[in-house]
Biopython code that builds the backbone (N, CA, C, O; Angstrom):
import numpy as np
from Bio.PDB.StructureBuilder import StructureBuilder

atoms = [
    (1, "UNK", "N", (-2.227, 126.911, 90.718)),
    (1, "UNK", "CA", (-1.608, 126.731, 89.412)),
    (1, "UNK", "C", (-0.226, 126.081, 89.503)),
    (1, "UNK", "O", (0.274, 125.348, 88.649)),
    (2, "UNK", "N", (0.280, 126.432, 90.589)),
    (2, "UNK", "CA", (1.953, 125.350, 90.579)),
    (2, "UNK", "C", (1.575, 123.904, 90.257)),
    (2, "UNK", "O", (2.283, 123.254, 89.487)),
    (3, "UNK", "N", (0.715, 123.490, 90.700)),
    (3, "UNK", "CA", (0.763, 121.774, 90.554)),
    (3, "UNK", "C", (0.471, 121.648, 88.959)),
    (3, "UNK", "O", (0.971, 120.712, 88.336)),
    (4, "UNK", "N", (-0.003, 122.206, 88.585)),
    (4, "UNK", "CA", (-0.207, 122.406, 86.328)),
    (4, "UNK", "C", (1.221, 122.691, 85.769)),
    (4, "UNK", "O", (1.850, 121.994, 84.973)),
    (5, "UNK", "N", (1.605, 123.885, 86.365)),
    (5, "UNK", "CA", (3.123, 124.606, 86.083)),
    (5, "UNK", "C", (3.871, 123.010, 86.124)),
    (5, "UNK", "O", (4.243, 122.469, 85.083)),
    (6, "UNK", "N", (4.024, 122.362, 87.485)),
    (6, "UNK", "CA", (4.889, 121.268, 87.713)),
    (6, "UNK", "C", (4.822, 120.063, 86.615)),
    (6, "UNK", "O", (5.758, 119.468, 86.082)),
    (7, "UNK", "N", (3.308, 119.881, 86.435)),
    (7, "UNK", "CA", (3.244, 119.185, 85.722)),
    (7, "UNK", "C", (3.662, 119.323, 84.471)),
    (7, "UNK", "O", (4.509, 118.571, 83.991)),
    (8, "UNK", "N", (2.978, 120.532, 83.660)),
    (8, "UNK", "CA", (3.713, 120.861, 82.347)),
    (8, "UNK", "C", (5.608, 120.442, 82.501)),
    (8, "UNK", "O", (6.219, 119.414, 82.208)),
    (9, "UNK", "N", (5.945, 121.396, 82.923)),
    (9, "UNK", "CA", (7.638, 120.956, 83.729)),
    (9, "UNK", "C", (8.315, 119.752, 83.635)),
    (9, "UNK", "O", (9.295, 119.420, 82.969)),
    (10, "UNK", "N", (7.549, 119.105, 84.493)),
    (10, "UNK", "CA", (8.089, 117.657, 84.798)),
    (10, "UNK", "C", (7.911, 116.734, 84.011)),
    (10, "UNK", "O", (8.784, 116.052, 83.472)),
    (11, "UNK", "N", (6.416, 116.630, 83.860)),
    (11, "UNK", "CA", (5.938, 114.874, 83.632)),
    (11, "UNK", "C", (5.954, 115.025, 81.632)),
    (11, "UNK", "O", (6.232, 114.171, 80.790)),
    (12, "UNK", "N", (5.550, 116.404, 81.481)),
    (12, "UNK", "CA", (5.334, 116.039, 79.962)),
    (12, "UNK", "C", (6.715, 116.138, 78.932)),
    (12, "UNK", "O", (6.704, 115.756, 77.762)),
    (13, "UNK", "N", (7.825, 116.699, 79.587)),
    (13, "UNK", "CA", (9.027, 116.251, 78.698)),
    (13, "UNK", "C", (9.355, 114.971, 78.709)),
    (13, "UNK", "O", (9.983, 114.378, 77.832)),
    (14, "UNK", "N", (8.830, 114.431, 79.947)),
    (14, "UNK", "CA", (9.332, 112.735, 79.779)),
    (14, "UNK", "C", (9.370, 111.620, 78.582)),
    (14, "UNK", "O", (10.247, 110.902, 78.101)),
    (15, "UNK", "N", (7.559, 111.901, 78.274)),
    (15, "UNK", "CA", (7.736, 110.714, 76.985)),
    (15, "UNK", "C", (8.390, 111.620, 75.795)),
    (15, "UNK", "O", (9.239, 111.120, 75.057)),
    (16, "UNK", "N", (8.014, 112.810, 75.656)),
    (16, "UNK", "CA", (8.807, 113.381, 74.306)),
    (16, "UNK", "C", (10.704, 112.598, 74.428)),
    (16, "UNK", "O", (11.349, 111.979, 73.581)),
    (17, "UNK", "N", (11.059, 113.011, 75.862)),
    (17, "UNK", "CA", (12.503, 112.295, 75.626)),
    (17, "UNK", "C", (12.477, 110.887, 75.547)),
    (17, "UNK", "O", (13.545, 110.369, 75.222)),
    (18, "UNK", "N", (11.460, 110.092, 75.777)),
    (18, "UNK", "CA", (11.924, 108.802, 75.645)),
    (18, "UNK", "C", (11.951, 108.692, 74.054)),
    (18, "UNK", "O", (12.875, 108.114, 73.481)),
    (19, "UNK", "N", (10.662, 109.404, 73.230)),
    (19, "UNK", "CA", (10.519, 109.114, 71.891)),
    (19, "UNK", "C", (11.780, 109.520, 71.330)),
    (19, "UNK", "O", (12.319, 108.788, 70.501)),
    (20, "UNK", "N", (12.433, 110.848, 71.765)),
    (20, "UNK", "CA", (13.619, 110.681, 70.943)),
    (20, "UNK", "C", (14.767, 109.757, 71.088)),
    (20, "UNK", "O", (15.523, 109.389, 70.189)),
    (21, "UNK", "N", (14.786, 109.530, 71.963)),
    (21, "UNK", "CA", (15.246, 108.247, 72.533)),
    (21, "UNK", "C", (15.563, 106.955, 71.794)),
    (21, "UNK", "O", (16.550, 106.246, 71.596)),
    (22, "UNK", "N", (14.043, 106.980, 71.423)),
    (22, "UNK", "CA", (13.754, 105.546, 70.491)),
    (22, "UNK", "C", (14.044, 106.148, 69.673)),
    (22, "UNK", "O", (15.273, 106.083, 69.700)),
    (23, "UNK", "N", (13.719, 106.858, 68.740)),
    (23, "UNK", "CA", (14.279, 107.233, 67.409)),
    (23, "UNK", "C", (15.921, 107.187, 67.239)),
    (23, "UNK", "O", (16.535, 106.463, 66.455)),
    (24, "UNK", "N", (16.329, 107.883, 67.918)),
    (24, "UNK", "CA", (17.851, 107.816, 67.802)),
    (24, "UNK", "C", (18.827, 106.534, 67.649)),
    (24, "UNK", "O", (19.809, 106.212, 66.980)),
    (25, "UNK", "N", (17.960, 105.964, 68.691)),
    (25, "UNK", "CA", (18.737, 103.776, 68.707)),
    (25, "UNK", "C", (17.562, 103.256, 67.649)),
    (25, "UNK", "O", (17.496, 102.034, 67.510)),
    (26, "UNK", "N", (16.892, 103.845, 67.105)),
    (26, "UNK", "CA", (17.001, 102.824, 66.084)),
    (26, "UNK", "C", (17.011, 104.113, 64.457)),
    (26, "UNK", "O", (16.395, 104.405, 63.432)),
    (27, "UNK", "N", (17.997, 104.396, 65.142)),
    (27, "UNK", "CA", (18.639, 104.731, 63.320)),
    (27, "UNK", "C", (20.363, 103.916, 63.703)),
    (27, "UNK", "O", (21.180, 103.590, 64.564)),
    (28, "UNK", "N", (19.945, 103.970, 62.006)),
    (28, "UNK", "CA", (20.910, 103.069, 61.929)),
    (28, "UNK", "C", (21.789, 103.395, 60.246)),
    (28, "UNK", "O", (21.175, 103.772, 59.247)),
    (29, "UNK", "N", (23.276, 103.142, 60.289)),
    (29, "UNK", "CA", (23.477, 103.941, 58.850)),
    (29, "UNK", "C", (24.561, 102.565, 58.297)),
    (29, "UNK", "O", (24.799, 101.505, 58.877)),
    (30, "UNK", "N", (25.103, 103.114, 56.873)),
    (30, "UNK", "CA", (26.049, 101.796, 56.515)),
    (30, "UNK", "C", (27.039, 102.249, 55.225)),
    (30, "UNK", "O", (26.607, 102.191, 54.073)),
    (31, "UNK", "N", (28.194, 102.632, 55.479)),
    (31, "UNK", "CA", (28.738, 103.093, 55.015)),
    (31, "UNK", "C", (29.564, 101.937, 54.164)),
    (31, "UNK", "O", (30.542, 101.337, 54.612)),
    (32, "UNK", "N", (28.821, 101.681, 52.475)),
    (32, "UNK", "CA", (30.085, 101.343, 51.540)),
    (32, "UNK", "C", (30.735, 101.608, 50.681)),
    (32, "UNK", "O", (30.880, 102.812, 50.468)),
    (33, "UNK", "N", (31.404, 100.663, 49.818)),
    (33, "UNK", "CA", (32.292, 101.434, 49.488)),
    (33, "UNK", "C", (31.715, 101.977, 48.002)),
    (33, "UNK", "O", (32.553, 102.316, 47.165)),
    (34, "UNK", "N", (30.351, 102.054, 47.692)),
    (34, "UNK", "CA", (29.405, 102.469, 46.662)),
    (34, "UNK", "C", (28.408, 103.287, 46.990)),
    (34, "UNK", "O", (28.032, 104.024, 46.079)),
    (35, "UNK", "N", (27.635, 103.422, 48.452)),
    (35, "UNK", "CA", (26.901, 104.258, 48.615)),
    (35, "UNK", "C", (26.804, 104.222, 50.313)),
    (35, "UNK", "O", (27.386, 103.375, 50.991)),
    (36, "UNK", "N", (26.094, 105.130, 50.773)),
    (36, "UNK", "CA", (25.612, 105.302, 52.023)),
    (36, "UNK", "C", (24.185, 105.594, 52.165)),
    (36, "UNK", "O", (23.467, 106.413, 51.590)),
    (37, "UNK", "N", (23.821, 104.240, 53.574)),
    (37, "UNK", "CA", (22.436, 103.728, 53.066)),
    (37, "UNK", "C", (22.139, 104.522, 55.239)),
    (37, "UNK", "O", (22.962, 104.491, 56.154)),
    (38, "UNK", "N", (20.924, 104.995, 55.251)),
    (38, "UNK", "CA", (20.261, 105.524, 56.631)),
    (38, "UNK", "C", (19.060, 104.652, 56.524)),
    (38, "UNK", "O", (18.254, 104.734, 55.597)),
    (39, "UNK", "N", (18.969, 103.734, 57.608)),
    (39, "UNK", "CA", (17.539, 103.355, 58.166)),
    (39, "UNK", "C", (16.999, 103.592, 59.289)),
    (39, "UNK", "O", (17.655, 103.292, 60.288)),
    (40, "UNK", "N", (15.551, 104.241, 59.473)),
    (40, "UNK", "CA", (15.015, 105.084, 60.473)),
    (40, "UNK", "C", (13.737, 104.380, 60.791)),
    (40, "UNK", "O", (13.148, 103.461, 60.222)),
    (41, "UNK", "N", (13.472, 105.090, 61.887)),
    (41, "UNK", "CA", (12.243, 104.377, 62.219)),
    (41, "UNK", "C", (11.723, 103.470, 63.346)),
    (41, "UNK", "O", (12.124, 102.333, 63.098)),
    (42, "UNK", "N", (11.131, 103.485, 64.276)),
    (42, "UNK", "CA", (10.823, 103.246, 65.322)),
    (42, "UNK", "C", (9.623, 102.106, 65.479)),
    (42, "UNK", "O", (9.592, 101.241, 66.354)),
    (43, "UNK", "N", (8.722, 102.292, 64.513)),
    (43, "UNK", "CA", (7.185, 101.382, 64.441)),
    (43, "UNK", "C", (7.384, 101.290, 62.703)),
    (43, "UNK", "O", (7.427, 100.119, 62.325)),
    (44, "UNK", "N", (7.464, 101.923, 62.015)),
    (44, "UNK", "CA", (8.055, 101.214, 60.648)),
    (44, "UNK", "C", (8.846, 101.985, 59.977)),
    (44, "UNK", "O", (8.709, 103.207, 60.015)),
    (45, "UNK", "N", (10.009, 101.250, 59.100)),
    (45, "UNK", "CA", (11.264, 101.549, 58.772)),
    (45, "UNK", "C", (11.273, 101.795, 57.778)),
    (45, "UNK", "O", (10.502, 101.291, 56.962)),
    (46, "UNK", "N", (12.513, 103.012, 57.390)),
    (46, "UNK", "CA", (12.722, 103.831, 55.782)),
    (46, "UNK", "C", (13.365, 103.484, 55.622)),
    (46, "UNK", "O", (13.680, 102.732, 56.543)),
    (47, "UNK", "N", (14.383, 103.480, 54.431)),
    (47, "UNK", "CA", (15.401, 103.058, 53.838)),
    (47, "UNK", "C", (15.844, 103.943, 52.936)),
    (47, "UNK", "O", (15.373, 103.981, 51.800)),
    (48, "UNK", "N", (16.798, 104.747, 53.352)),
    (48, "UNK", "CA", (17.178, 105.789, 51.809)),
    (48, "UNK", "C", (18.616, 105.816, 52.008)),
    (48, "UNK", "O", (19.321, 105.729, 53.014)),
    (49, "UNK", "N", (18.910, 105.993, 50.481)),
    (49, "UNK", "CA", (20.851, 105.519, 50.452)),
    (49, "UNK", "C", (20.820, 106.983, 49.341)),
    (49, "UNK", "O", (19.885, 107.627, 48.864)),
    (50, "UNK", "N", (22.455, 107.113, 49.219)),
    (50, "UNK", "CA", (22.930, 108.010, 48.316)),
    (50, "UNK", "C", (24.125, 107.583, 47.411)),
    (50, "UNK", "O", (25.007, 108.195, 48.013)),
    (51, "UNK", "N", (24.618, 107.106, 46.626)),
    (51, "UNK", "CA", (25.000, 107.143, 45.733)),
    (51, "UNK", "C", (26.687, 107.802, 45.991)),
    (51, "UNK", "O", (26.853, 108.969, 45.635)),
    (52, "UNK", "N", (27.514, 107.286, 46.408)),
    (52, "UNK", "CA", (28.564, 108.504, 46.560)),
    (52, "UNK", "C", (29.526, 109.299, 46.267)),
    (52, "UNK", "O", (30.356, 109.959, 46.893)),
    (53, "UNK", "N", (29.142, 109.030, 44.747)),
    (53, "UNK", "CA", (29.863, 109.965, 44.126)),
    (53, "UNK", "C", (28.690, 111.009, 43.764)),
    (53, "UNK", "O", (28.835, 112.014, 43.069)),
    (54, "UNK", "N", (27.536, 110.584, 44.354)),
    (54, "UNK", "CA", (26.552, 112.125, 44.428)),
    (54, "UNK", "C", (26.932, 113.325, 45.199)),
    (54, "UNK", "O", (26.840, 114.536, 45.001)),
    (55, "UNK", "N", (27.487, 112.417, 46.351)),
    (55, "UNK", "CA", (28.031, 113.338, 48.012)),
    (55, "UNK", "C", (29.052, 114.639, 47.057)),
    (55, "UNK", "O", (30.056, 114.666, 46.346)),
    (56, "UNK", "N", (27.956, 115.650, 47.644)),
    (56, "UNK", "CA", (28.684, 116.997, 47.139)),
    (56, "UNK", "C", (29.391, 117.606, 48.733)),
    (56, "UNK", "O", (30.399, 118.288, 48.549)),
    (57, "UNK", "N", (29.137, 117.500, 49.652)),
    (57, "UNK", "CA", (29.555, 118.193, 50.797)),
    (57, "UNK", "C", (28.801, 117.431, 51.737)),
    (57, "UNK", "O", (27.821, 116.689, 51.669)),
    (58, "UNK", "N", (30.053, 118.111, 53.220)),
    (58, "UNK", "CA", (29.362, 117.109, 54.600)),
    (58, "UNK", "C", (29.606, 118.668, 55.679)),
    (58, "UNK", "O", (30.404, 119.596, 55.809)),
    (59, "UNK", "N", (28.357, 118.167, 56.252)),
    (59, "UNK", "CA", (28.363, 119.067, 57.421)),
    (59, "UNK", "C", (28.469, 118.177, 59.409)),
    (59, "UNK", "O", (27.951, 117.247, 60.027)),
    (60, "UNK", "N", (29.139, 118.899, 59.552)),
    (60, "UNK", "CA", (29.527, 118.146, 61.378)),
    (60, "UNK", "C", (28.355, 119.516, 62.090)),
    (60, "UNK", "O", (28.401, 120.741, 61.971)),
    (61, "UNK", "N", (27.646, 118.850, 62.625)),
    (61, "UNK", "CA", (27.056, 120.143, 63.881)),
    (61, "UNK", "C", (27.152, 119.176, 65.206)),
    (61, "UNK", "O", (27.082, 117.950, 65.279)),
    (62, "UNK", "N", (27.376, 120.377, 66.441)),
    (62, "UNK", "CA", (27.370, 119.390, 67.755)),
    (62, "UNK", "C", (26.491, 120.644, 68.632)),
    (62, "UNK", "O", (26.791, 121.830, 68.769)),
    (63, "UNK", "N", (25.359, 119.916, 69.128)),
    (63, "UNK", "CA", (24.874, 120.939, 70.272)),
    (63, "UNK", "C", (25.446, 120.698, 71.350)),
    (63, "UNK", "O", (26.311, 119.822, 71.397)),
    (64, "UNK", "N", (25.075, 121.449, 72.488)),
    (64, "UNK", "CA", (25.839, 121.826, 73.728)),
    (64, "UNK", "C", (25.953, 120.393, 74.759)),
    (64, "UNK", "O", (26.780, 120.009, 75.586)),
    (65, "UNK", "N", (24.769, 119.897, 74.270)),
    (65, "UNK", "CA", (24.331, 118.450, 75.077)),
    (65, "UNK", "C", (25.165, 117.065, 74.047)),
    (65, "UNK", "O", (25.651, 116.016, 74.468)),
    (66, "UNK", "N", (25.094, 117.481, 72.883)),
    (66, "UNK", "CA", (25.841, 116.501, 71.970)),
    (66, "UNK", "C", (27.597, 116.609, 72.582)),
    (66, "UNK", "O", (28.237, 115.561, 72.666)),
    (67, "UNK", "N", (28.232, 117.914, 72.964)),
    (67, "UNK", "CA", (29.484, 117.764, 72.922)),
    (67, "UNK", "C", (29.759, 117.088, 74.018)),
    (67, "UNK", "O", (30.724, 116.332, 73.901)),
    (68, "UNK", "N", (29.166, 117.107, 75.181)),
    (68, "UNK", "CA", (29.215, 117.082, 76.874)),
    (68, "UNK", "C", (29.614, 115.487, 75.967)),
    (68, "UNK", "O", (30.763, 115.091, 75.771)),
    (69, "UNK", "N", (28.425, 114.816, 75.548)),
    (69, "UNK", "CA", (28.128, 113.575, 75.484)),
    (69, "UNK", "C", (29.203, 112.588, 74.700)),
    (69, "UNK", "O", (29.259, 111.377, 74.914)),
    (70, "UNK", "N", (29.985, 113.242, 73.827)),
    (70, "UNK", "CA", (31.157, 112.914, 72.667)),
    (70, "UNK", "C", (29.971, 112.904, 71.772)),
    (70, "UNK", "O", (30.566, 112.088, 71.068)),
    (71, "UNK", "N", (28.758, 113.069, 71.103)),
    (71, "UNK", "CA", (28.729, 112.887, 69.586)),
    (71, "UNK", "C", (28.545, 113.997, 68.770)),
    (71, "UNK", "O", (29.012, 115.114, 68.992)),
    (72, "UNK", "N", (27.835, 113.661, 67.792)),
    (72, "UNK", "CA", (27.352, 114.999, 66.824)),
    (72, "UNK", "C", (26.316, 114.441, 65.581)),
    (72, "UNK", "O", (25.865, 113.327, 65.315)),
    (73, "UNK", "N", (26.188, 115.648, 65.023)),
    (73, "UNK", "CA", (25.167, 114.987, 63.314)),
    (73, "UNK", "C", (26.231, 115.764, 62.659)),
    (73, "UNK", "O", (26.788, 116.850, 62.820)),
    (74, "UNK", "N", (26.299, 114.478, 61.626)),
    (74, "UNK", "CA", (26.464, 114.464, 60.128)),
    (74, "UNK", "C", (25.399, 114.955, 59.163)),
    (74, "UNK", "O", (24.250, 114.513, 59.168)),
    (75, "UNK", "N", (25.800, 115.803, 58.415)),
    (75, "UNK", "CA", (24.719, 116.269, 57.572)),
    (75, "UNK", "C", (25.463, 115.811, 56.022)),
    (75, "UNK", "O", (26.619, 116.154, 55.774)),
    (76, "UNK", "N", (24.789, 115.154, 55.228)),
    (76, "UNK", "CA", (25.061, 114.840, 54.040)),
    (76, "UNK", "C", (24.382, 116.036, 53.080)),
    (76, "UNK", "O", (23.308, 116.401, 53.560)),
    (77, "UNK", "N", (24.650, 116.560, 52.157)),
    (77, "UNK", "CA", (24.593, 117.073, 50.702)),
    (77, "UNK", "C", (24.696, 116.277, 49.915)),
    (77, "UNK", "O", (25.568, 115.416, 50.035)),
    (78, "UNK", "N", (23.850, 116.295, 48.858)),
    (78, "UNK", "CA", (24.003, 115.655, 47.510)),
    (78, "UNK", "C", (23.757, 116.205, 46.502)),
    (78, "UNK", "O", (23.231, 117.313, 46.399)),
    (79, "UNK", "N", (24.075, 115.565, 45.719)),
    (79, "UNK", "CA", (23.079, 115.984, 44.014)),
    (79, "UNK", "C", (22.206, 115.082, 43.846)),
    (79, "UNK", "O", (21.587, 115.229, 42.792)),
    (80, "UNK", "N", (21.804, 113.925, 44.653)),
    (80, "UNK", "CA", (20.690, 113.085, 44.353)),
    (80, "UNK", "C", (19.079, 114.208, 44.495)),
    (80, "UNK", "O", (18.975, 115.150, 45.281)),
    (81, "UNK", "N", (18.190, 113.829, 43.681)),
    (81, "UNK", "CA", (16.808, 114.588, 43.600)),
    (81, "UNK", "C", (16.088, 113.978, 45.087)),
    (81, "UNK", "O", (15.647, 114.659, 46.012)),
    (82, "UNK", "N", (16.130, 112.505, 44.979)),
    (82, "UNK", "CA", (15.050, 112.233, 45.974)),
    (82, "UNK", "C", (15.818, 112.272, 47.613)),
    (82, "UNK", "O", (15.041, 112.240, 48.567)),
    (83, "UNK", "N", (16.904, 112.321, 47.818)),
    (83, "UNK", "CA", (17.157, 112.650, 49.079)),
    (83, "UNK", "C", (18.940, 113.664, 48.620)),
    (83, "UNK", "O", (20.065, 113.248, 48.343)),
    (84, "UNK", "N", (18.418, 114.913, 48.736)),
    (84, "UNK", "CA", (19.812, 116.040, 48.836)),
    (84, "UNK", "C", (20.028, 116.434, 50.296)),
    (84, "UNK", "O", (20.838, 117.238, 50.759)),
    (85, "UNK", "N", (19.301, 115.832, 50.788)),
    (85, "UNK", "CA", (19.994, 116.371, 52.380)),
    (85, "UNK", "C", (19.676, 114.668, 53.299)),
    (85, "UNK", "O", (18.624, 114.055, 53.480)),
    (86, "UNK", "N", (20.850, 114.410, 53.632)),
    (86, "UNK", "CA", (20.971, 113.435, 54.793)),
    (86, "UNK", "C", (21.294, 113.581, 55.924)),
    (86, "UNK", "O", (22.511, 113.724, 56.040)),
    (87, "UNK", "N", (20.777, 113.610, 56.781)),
    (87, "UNK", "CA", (20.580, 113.891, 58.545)),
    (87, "UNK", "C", (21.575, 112.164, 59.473)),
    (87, "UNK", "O", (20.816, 111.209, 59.307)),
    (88, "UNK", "N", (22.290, 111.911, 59.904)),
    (88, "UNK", "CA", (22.643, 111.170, 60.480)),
    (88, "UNK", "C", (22.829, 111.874, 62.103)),
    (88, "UNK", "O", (23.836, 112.486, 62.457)),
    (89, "UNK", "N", (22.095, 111.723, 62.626)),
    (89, "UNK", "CA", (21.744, 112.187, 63.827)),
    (89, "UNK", "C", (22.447, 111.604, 65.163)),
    (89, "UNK", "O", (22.612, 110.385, 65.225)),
    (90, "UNK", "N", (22.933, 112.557, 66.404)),
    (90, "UNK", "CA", (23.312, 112.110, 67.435)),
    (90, "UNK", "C", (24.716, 110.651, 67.379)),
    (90, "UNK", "O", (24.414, 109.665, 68.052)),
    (91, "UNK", "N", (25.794, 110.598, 66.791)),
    (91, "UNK", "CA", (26.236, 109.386, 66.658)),
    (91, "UNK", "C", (27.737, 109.499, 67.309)),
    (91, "UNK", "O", (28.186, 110.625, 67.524)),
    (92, "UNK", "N", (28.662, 108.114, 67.685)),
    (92, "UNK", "CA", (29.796, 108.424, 68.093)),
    (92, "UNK", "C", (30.811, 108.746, 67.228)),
    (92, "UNK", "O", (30.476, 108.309, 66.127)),
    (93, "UNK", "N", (31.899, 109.296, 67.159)),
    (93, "UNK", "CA", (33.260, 109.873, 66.481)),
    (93, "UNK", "C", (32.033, 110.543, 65.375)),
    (93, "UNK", "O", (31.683, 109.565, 64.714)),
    (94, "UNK", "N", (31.608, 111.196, 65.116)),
    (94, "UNK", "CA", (31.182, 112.148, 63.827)),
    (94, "UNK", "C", (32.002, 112.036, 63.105)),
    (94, "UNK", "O", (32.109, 111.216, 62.193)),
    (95, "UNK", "N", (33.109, 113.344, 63.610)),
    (95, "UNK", "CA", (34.412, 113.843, 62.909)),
    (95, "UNK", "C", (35.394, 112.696, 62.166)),
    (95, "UNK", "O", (36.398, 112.997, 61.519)),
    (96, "UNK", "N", (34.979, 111.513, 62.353)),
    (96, "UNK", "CA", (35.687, 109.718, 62.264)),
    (96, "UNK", "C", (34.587, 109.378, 60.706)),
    (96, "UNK", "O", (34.835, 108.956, 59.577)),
    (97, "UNK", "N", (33.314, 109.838, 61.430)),
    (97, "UNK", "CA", (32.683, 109.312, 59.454)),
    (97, "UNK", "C", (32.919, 110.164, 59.004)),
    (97, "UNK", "O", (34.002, 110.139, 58.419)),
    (98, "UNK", "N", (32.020, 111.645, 58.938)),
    (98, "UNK", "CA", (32.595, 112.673, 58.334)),
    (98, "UNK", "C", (33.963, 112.287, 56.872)),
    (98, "UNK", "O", (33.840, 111.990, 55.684)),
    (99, "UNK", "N", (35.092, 112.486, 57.729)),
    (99, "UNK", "CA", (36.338, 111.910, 57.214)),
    (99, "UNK", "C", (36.549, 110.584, 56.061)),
    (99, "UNK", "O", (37.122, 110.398, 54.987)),
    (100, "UNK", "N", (35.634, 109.762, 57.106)),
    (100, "UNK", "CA", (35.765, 108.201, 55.922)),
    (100, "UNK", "C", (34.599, 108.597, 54.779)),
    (100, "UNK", "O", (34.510, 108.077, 53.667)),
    (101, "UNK", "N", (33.795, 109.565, 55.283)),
    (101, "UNK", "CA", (32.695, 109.310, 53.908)),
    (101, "UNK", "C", (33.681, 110.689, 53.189)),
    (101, "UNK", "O", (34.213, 110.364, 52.128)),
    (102, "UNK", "N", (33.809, 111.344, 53.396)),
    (102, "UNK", "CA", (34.710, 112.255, 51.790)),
    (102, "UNK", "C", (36.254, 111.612, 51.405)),
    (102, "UNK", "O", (36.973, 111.913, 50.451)),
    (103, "UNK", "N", (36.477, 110.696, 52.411)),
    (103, "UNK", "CA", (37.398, 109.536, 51.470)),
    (103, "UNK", "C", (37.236, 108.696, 50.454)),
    (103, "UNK", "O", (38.038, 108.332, 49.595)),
    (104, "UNK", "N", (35.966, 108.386, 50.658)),
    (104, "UNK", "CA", (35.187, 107.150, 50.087)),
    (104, "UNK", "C", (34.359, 107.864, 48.930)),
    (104, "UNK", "O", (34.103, 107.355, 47.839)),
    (105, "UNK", "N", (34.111, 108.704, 49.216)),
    (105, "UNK", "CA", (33.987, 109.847, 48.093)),
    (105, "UNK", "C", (34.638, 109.958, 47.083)),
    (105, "UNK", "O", (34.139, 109.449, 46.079)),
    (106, "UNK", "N", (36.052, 110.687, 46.935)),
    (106, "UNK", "CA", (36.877, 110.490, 46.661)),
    (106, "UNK", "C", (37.557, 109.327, 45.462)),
    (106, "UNK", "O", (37.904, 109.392, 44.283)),
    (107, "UNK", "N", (37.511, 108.319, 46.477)),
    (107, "UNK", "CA", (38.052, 107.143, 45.464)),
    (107, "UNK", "C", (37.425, 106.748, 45.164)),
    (107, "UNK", "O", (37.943, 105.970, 44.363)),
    (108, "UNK", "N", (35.407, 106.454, 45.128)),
    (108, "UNK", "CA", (34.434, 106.227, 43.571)),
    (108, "UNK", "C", (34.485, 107.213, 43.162)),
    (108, "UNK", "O", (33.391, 107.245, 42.599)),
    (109, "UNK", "N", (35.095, 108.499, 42.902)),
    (109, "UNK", "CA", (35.091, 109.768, 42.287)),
    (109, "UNK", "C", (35.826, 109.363, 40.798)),
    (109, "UNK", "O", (35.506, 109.308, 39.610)),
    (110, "UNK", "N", (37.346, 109.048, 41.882)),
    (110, "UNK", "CA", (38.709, 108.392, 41.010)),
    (110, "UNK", "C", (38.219, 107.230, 39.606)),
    (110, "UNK", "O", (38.340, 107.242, 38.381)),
    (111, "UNK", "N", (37.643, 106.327, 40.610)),
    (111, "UNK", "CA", (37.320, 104.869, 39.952)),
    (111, "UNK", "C", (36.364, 104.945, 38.932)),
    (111, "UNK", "O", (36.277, 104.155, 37.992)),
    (112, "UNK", "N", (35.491, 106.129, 39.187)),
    (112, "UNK", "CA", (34.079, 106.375, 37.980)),
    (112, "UNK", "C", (34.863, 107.038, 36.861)),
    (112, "UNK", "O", (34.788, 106.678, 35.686)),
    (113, "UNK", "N", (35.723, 108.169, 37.370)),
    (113, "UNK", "CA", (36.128, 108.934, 36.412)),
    (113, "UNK", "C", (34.968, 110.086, 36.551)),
    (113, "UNK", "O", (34.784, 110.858, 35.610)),
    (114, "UNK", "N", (34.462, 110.146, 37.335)),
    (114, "UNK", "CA", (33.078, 111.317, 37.773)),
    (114, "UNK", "C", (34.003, 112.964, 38.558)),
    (114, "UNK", "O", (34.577, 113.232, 39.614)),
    (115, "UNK", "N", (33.644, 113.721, 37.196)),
    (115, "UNK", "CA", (33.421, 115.456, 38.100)),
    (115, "UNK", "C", (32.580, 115.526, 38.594)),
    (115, "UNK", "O", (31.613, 114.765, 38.609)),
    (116, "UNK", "N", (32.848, 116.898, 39.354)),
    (116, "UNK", "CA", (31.813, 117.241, 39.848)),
    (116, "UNK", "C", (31.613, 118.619, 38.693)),
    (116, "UNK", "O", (32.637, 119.104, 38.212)),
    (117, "UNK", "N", (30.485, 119.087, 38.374)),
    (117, "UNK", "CA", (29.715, 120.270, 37.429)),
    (117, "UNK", "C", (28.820, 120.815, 38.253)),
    (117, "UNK", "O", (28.063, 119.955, 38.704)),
    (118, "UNK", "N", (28.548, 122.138, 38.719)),
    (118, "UNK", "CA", (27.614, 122.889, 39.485)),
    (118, "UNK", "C", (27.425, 123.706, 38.208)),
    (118, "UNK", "O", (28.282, 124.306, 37.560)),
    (119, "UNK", "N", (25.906, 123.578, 37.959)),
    (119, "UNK", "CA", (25.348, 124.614, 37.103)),
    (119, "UNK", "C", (24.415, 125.201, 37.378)),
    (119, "UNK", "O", (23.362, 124.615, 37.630)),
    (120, "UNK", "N", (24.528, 126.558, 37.413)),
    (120, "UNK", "CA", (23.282, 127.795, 38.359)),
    (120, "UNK", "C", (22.725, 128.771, 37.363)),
    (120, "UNK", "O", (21.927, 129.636, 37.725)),
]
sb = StructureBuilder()
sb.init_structure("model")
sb.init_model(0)
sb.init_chain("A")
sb.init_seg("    ")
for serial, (resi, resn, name, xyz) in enumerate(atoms, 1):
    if name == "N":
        sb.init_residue(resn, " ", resi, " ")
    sb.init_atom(name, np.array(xyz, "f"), 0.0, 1.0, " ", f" {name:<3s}", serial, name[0])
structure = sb.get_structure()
């Protein structure tokens, strides 16, 4: 049974890490000064943006392997229906967008003349 054990072990995390691999280089995000747009996808590509004076809150997470490495995920919140949670996964300076997207927030907040209203 060691040579199964080894194998499970060894050989079959390989392609799982390459796939994340690929997934990760090809996301891709675009921060303007009207919305923030994520494109994903490896064999065929999504396209979903948010609106940003939707952006209700941002979340920074870093796992143990993300910090070693310098990055982290961005987690977007919204009030948009078709995408309220945005995942920006594995990327460099986090804490650097993070920052520019609740700036940018901010001043289409100013420029719309847009509150924010939470009603529960």
């Amino acid at each position: 049974n060691f040579w199964w054990f080894a194998l499970c072990v060894l050989i079959i995390p390989i392609p799982w890490a390459v796939w994340q691999i690929l997934k990760t280089a090809n996301t891709k995000f675009n921060l303007s000064s009207q919305r923030l747009q994520l494109e994903q996808g490896v064999f065929s590509k999504s396209l979903e943006e948010i609106e940003l004076y939707r952006i209700k809150d941002t979340e920074l997470t870093r796992s143990f392997v993300q910090r070693i490495l310098g990055l982290g995920t961005v987690v977007v919140l919204s009030s948009d229906t078709t995408m309220p949670r945005m995942e920006i996964p594995s990327i460099k300076g986090p804490q650097d967008l993070r920052d520019q997207i609740r700036d940018n927030v901010e001043l289409v907040r100013k420029r719309r003349g847009v509150r924010e209203l939470d009603v529960n």
